[in-house]
C-alpha positions as CSV (number, residue, x, y, z in Angstrom):
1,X,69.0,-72.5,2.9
2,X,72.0,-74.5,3.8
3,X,73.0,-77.5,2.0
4,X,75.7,-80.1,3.2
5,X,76.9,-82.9,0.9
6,X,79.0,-85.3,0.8
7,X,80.9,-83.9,3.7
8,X,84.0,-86.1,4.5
9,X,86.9,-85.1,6.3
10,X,90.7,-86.1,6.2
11,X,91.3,-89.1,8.2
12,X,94.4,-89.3,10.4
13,X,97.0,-91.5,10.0
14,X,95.2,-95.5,11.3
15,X,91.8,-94.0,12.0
16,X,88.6,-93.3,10.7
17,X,87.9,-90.1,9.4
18,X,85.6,-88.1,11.9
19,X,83.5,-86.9,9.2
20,X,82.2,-89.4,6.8
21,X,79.9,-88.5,3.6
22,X,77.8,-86.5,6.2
23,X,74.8,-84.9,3.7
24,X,71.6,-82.8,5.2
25,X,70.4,-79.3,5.2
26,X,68.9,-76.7,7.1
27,X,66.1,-74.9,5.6
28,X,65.0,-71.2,6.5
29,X,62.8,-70.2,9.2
30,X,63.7,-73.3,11.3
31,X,66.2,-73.9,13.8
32,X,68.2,-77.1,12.6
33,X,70.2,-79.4,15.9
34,X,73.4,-80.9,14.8
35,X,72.9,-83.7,17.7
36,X,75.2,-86.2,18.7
37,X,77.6,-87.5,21.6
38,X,81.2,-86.5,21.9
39,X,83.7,-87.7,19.0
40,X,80.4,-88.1,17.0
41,X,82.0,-85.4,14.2
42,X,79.4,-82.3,14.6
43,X,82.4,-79.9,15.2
44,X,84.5,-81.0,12.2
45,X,81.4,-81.3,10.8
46,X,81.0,-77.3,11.2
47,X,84.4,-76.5,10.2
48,X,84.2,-78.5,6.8
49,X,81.3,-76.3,5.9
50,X,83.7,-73.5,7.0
51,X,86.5,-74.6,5.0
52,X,88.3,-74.4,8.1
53,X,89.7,-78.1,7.6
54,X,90.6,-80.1,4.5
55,X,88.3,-82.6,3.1
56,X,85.7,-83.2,0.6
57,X,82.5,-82.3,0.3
58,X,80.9,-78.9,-0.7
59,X,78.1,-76.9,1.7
60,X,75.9,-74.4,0.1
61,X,75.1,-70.9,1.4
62,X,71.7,-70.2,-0.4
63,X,73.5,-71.8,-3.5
64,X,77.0,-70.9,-3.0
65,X,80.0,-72.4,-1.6
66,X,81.7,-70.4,1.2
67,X,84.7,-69.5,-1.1
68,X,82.3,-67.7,-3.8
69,X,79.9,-65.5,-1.4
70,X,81.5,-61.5,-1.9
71,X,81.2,-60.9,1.5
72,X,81.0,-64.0,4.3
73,X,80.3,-61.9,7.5
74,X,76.7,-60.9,5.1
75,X,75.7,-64.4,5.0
76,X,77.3,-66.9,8.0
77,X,77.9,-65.3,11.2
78,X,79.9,-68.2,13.3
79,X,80.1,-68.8,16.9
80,X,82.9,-72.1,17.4
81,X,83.9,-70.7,21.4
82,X,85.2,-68.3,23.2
83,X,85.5,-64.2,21.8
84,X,89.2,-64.6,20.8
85,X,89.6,-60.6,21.6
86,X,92.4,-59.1,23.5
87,X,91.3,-59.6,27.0
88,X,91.8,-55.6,27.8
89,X,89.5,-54.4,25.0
90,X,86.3,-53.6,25.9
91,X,83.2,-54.7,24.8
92,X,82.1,-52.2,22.8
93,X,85.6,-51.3,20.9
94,X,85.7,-55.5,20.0
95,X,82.5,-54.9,18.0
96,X,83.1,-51.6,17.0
97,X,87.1,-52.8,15.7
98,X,84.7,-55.6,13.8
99,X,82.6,-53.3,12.2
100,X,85.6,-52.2,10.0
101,X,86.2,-55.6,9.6
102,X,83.0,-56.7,8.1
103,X,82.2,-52.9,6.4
104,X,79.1,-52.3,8.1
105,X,78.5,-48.9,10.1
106,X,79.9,-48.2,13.9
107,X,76.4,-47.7,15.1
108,X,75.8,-51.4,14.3
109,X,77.8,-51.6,17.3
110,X,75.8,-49.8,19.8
111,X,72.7,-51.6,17.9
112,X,74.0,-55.5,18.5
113,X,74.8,-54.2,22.6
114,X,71.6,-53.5,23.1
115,X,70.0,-56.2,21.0
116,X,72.1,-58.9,23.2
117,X,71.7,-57.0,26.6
118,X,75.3,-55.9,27.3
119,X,74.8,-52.1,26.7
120,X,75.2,-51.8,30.8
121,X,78.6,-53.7,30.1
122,X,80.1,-51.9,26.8
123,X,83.0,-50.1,29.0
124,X,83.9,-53.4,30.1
125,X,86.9,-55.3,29.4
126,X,86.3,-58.6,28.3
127,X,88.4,-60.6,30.3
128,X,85.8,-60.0,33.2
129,X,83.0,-61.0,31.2
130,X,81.3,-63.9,32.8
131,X,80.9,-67.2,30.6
132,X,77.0,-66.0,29.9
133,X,78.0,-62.6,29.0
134,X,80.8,-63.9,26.7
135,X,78.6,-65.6,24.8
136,X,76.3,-63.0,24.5
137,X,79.3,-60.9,23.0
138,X,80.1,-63.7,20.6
139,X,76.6,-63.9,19.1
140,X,76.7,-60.1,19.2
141,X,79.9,-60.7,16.7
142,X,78.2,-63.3,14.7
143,X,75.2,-60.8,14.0
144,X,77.6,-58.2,12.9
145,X,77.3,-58.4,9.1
146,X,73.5,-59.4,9.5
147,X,73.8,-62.6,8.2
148,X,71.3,-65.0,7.0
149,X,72.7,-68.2,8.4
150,X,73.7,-68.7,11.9
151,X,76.8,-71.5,13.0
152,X,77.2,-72.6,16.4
153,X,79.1,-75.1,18.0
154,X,78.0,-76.2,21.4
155,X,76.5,-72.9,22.3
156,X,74.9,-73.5,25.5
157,X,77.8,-75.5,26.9
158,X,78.0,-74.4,30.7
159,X,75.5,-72.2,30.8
160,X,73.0,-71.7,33.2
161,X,69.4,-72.8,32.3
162,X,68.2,-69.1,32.3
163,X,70.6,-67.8,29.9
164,X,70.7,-70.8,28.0
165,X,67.0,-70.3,27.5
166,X,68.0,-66.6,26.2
167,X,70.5,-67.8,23.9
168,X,68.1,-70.6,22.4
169,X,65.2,-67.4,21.8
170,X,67.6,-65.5,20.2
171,X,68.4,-67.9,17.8
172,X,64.6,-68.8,17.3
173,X,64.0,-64.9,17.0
174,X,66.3,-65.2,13.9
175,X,65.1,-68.5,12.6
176,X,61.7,-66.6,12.5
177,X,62.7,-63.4,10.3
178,X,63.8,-66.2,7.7
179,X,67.3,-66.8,8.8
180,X,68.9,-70.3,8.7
181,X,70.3,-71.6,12.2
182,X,72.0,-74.4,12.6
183,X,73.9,-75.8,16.2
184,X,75.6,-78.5,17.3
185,X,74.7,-79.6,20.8
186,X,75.3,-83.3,22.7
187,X,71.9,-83.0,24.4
188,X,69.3,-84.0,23.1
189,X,66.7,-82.7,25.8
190,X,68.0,-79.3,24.2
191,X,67.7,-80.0,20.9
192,X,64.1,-81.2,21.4
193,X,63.2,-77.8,23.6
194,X,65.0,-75.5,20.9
195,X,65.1,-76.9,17.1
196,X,62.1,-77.6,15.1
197,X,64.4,-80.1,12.9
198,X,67.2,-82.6,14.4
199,X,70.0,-84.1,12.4
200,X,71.3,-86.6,14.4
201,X,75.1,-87.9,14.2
202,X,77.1,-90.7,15.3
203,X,80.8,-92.0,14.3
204,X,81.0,-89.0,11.5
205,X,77.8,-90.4,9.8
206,X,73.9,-89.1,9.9
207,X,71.9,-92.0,11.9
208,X,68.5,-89.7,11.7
209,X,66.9,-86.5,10.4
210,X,63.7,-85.8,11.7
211,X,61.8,-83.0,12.4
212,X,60.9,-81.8,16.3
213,X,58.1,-83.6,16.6
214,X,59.2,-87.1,15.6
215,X,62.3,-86.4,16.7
216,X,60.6,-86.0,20.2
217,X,57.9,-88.9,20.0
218,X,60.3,-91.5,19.1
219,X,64.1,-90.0,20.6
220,X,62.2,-89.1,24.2
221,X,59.7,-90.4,26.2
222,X,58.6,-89.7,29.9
223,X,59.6,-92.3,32.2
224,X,59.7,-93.5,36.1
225,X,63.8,-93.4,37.1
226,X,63.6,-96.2,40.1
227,X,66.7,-96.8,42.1
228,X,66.4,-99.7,44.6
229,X,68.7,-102.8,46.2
230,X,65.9,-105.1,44.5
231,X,65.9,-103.6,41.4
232,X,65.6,-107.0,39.6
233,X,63.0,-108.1,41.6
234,X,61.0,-104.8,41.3
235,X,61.4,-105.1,37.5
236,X,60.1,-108.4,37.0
237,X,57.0,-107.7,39.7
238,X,56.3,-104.0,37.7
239,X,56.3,-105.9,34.2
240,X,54.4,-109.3,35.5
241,X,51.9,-106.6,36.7
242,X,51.6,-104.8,33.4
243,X,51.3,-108.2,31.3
244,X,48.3,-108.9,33.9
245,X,46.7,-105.6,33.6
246,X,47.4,-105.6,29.7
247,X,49.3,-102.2,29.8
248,X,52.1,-101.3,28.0
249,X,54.7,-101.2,30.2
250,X,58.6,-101.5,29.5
251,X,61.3,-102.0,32.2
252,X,64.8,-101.6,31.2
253,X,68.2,-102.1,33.3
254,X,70.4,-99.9,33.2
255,X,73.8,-99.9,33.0
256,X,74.0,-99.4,37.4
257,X,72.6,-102.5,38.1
258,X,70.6,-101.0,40.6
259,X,68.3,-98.6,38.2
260,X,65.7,-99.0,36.3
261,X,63.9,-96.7,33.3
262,X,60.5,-97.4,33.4
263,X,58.4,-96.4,30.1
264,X,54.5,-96.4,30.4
265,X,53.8,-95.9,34.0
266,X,53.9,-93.9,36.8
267,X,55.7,-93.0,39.6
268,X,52.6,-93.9,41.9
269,X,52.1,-97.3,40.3
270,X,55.8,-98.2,40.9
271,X,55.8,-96.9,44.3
272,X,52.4,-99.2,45.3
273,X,54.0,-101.9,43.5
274,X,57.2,-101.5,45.5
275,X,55.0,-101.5,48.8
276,X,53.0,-104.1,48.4
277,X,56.0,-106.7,48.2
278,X,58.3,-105.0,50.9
279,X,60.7,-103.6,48.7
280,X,62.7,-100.9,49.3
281,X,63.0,-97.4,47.0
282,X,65.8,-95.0,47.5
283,X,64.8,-93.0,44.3
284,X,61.3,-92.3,42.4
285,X,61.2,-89.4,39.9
286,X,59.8,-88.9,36.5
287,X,62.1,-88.0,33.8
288,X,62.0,-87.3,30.1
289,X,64.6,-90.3,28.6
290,X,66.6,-90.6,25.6
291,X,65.6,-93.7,24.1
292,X,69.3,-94.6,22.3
293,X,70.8,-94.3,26.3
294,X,68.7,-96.9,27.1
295,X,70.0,-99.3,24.6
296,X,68.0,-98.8,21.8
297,X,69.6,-98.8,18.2
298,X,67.4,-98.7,15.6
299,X,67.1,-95.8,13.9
300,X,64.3,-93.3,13.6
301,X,61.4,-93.3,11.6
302,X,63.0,-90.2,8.6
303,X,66.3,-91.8,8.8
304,X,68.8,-90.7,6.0
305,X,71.5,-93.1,4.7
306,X,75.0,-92.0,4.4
307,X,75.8,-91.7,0.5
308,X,72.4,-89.9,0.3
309,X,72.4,-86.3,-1.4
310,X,69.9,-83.7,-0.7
311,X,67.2,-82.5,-3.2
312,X,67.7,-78.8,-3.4
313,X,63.7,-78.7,-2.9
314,X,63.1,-81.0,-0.5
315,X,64.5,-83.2,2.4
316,X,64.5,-85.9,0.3
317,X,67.8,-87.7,0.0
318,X,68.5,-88.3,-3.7
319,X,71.5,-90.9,-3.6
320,X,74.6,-90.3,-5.4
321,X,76.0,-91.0,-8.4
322,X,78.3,-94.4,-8.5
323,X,81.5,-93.6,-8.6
324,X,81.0,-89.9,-7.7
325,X,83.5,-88.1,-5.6
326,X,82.3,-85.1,-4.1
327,X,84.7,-82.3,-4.8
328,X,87.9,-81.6,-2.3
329,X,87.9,-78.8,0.5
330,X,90.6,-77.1,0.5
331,X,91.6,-75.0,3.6
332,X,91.7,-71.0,2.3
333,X,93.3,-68.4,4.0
334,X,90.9,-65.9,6.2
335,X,89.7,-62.9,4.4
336,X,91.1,-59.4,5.6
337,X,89.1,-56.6,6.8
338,X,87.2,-55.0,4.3
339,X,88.1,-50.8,6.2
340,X,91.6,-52.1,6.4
341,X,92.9,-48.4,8.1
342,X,89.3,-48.3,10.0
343,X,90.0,-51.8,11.6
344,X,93.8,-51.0,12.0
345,X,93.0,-47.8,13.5
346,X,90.8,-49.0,16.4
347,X,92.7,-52.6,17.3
348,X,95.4,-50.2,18.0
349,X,93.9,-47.7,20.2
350,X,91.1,-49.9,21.2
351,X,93.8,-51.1,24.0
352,X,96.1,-49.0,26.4
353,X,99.1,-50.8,25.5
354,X,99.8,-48.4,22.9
355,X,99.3,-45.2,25.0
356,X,101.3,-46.6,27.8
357,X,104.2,-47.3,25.6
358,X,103.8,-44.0,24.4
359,X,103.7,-42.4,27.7
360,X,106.7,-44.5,29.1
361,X,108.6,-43.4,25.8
362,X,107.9,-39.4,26.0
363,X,108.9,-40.0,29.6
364,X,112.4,-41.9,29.0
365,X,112.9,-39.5,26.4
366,X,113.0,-36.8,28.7
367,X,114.8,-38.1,31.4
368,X,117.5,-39.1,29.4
369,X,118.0,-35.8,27.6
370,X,118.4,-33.9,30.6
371,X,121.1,-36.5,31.9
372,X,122.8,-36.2,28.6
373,X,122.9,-32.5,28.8
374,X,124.4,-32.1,32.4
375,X,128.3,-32.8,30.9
376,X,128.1,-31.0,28.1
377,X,130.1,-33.4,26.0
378,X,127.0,-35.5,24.1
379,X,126.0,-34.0,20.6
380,X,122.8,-32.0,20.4
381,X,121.7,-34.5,18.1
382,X,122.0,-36.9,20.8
383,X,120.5,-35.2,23.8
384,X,117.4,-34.2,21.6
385,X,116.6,-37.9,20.8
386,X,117.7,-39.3,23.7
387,X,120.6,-42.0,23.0
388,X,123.3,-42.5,25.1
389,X,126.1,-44.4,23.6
390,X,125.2,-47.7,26.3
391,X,121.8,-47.9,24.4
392,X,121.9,-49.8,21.1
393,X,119.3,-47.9,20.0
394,X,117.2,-44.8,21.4
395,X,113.8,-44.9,23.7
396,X,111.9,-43.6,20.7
397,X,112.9,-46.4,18.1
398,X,112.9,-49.3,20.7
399,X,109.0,-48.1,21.3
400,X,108.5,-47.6,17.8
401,X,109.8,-51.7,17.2
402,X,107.6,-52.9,20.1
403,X,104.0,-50.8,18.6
404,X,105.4,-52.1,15.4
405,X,105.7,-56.1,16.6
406,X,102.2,-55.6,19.0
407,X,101.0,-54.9,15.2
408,X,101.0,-58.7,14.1
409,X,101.6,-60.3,17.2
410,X,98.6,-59.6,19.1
411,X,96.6,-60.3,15.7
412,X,98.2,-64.0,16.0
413,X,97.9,-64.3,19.9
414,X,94.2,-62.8,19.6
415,X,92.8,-64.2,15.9
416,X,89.6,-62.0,15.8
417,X,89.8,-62.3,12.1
418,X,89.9,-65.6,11.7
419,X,88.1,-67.2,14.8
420,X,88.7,-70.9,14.3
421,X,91.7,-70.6,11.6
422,X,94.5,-69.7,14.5
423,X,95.9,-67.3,11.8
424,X,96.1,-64.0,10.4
425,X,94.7,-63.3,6.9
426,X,97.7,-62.7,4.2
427,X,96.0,-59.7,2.4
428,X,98.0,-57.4,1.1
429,X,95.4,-54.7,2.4
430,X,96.2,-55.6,6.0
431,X,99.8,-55.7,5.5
432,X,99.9,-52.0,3.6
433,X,97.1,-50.4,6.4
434,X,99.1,-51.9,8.9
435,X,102.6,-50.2,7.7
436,X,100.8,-47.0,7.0
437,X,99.1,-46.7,10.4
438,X,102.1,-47.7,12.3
439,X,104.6,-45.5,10.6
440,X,102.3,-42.9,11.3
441,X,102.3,-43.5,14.8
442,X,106.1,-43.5,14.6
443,X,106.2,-40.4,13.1
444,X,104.2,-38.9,15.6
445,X,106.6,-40.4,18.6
446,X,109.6,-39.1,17.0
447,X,108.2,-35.6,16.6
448,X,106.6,-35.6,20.2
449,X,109.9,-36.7,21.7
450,X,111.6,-34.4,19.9
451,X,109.7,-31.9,21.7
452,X,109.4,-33.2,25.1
453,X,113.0,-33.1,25.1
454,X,113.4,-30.0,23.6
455,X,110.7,-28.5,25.7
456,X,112.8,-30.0,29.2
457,X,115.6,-28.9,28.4
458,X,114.6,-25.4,28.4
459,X,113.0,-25.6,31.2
460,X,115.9,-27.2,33.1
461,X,119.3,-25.8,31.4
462,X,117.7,-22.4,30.0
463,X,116.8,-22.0,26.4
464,X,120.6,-21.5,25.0
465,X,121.7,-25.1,24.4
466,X,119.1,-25.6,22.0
467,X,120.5,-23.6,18.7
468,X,119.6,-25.1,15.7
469,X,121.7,-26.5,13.2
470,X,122.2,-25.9,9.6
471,X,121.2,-29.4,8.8
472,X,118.1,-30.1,10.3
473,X,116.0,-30.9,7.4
474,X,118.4,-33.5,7.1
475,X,118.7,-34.7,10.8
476,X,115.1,-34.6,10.9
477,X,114.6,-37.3,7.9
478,X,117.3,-39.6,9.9
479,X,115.5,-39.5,12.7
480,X,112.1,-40.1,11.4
481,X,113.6,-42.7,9.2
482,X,115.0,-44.3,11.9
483,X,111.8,-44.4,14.1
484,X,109.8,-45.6,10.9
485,X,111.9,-48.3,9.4
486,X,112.2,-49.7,13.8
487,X,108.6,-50.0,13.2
488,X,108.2,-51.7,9.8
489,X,111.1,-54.3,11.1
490,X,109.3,-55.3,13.9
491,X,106.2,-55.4,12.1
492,X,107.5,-57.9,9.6
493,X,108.8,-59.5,11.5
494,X,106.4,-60.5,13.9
495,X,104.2,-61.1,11.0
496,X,106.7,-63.7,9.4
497,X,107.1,-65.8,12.7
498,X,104.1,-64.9,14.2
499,X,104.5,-64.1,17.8
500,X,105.5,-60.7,19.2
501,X,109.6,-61.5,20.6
502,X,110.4,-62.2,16.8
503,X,109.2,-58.5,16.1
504,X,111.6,-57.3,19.3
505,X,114.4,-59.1,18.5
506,X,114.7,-58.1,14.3
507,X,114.3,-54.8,16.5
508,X,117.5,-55.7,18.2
509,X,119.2,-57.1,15.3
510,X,119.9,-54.4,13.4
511,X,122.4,-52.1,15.7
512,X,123.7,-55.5,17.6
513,X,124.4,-57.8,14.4
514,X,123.6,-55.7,11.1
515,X,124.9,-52.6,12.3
516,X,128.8,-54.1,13.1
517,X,128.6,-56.5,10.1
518,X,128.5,-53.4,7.6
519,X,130.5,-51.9,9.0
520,X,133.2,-54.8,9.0
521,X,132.1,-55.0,4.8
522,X,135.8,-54.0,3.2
523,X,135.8,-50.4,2.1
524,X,136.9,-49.3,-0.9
525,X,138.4,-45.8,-1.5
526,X,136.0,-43.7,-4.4
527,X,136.4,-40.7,-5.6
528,X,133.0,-41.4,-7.2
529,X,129.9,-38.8,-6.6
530,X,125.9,-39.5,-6.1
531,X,125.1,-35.8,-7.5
532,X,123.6,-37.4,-10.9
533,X,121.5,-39.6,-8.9
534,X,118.2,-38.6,-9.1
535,X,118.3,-38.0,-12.6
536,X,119.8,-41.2,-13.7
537,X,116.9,-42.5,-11.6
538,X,114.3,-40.3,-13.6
539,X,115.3,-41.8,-16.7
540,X,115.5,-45.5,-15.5
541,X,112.0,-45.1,-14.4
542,X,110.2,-42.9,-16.7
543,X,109.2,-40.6,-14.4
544,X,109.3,-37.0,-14.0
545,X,109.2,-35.6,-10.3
546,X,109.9,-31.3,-9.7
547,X,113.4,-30.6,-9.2
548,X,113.3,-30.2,-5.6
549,X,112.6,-33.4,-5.0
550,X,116.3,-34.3,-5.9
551,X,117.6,-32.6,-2.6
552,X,115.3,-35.7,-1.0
553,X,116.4,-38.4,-3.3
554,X,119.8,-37.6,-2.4
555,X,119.4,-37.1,1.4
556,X,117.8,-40.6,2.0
557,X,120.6,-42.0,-0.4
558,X,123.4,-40.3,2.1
559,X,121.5,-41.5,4.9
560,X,121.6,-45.3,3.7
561,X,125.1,-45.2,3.2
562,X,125.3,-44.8,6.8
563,X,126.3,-47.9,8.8
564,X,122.7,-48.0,10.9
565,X,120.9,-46.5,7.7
566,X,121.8,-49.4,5.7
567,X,121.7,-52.1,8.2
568,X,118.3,-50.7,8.3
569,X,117.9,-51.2,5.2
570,X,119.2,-55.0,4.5
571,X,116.9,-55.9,7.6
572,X,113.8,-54.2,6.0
573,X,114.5,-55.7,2.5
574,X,115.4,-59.4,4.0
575,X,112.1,-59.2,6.1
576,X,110.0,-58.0,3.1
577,X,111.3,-60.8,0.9
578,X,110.3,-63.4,4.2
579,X,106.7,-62.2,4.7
580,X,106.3,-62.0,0.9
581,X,107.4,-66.1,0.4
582,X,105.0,-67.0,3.7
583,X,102.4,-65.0,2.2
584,X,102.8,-66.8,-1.4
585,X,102.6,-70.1,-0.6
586,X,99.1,-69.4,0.7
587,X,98.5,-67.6,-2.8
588,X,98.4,-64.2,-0.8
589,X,95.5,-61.7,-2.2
590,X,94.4,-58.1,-1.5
């Protein structure tokens, strides 16, 4: 059961709020229609039950607020628009990428595609979805975490009456297992055809709650629409006529001055009454009429006051206390995926930007080295990785930086995690999948471009310019450590300003401004060694690690001293410090 009370929302600056003390609920096994005309409040209506905005208020999900169920995706699937998915994912790797967001198995995926008819479509991007099929893939989403209660804002908007009747027996089909639904529509013809109970809204406040049946006997009636030159005339003979034959008929003008609604009668009886005193008819049809467009205000039969609160066991307002406030909604940051790695794993592959960048990479990569090679004057070390001295840095850590910055800015640009928030969630689960799965995939490009060019050149030059050198373990920790941190910079930093360029250019930074500002730091001649190090490190921390591990601790020490290394370094620990402070002041949690 859902319960909304005392829902009021933060009024701008002059004006009203759009919200104001809206109380009602939606009970299982019903459909429940939010109705009411544009600006009436029904969407900031849905997001205060969301916390997506601030106000006051509180909504119970089968007794608990939002911010207390465990998990939200098992109890409130949402529809508010549009998938927000990258438009080159398909349809079935968006569900299955939110599978490992909500923790529910990847054959839910293949389930909800059938369920919703798009299993003939699950290869398809979703950018070429139509509007009927997108909003199949957003209930599809909605239904992931089989919730109990159903959100929807509008969700028939623009559809065609054949797949908006689909939709609509969807929703009834889950109203009917016991679910709660509840949708906000500005047509009331709908909400009579499709909810059983009708909460009806104008300026923020509740003006009716009825259920279908009254809300159809007093909200619409069938009626004659009349257009005609004479449609004064006409309306005076139709109701002079009625008075005579004592019928109840009612006439009413409206707002065209040339049509008429006309409750009671028929469109034969107009028509013959039209004949028989020459007047002329350019339209006769029967409708079904909403009484309030015809000018009527009063409000129907079931009406509940603003102020009213709902009886946990009945519809029966129960007013509130005087002087009661209802407690403030406050707006709290989305939660993360609950397979962090899982969801990681498949928003990065579930794309082919990543395996193009990949392929362009290995390609560069290879290019390059055999350039290099030709003259014989570049460094092994160079030709292998592929950077010539007129690149700042090399193919492999500029790719690393860009799958690194894709990491959070596609996640900003494309919110699937927090549809309606605009945002990505500050969990520090998120954050640590995110650096783990994309330093593994920069690990993997550094070793696979060490090869490609390894493997070129001895196809092109012959296999006796590649001897190895006596520091390769060492060599090889640069380089990976160089591909790696490329990553994490862009990653943070296209997490701290959200939006991909930021990630590319802290990319860019570090050999174009860090890089020449260390080296411009004064340097001091030492005569000072780093060979006690790692012990002096053991005993500051407490720890004990094998004595091999000492060779390490002192490699990656000698490779921050290096110019690059430790412009590397100051970037990583400057962006860390960033996304940490943004991530605080929304009181960042796992």
């Amino acid at each position: 059961m859902l319960q909304a009370i005392g829902l009021t929302s933060t009024p701008s600056r002059g004006q009203a709020p759009a919200v104001d003390d809206l109380t009602f609920d939606a009970e299982p096994g019903c459909v429940t229609a939010l109705l009411g005309a544009p600006g009436s409040g029904k969407t900031a209506a849905l997001r205060l039950m969301l916390e997506l905005e601030p106000g006051r208020g509180v909504t119970y999900f089968r007794g608990r607020p939002l911010h207390r169920v465990p998990n939200p995706a098992g109890e409130v699937g949402v529809v508010l628009g549009d998938v927000p998915g990258h438009p080159a994912r398909t349809v079935r790797g968006q569900l299955r990428m939110l599978c490992a967001a909500a923790g529910v198995p990847v054959s839910r995926a293949d389930e909800l595609l059938d369920a919703v008819g798009l299993a003939g479509l699950r290869d398809q991007p979703i950018a070429t979805l139509s509007l009927g099929m997108d909003r199949r893939l957003a209930l599809a989403c909605a239904l992931l975490g089989d919730p109990h209660t159903l959100l929807l804002d509008d969700p028939a908007e623009g559809l065609a009456p054949r797949e908006a009747d689909w939709l609509h027996g969807m929703l009834r089909s889950h109203a009917e297992r016991g679910g709660t639904v509840l949708f906000a529509t500005r047509d009331p013809k709908e909400a009579a055809r499709s909810a059983g109970h009708v909460v009806t809204l104008d300026g923020g406040r509740v003006v009716a709650d009825q259920d279908g049946a009254d809300f159809s006997r007093t909200r619409l009636r069938p009626r004659v629409a009349v257009r005609s030159p004479q449609a004064a005339r006409l309306a005076a003979i139709v109701s002079r006529e009625a008075r005579a034959a004592r019928r109840s008929v009612e006439v009413v003008a409206e707002a065209a001055g040339n049509r008429l609604s006309v409750y009671g009668s028929s469109c034969a009886e107009v028509g013959d009454a039209a004949f028989r005193h020459g007047l002329p008819v350019h339209q006769l049809a029967d409708e079904v009429g909403d009484m309030r467009s015809a000018g009527l205000t009063a409000a129907p039969a079931g009406r509940r006051t603003s102020g009213d609160h709902v009886d946990a066991a009945s519809r029966t307002p129960r007013p509130a206390a005087r002087g009661e406030l209802p407690p403030p909604i406050r707006r709290r940051p989305a939660r993360g995926p609950l397979r962090p790695v899982r969801y990681e794993l498949r928003r990065l592959f579930g794309v082919r930007t990543t395996s193009v960048i990949l392929g362009v990479v290995l390609a560069v990569s290879a290019g390059l080295s055999v350039l290099l090679a030709r003259d014989g004057r570049t460094p092994l070390v160079h030709v292998i990785a592929a950077w010539p001295s007129l690149l700042p840095l090399p193919p492999a850590a500029l790719g690393a930086g860009l799958i690194g910055a894709l990491s959070f800015g596609d996640e900003f640009r494309y919110p699937a995690l927090a549809a309606g928030r605009g945002s990505v969630p500050r969990r520090l689960g998120l954050l640590l999948a995110k650096l783990a799965v994309s330093g593994g995939v920069a690990l993997l490009l550094a070793l696979f471009v060490a090869l490609a060019s390894a493997a070129t050149l001895r196809v092109v030059y012959g296999g006796s310019l590649l001897d190895v050198p006596s520091n390769v373990a060492s060599l090889a920790v640069s380089w990976s450590a160089l591909t790696v941190g490329c990553t994490w910079a862009g990653l943070l930093a296209a997490g701290v300003f959200r939006v991909t360029t930021a990630g590319i250019a802290a990319v860019l930074a570090v050999p174009v401004v860090m890089v020449p500002l260390v080296e411009r730091m004064p340097k001091v001649a030492s005569t000072r060694s780093m060979s006690g190090l790692p012990g002096r490190l053991r005993d500051l921390a407490w720890l004990q690690w094998p004595g091999e591990a000492d060779r390490w601790v002192l490699a990656g020490a000698r490779i921050v001293a290096q110019p690059v290394g430790a412009a590397l370094a100051l970037s990583l620990s400057a962006l860390t410090c960033a996304f940490l402070l943004t991530s605080l002041r929304g009181r960042v949690r796992w």
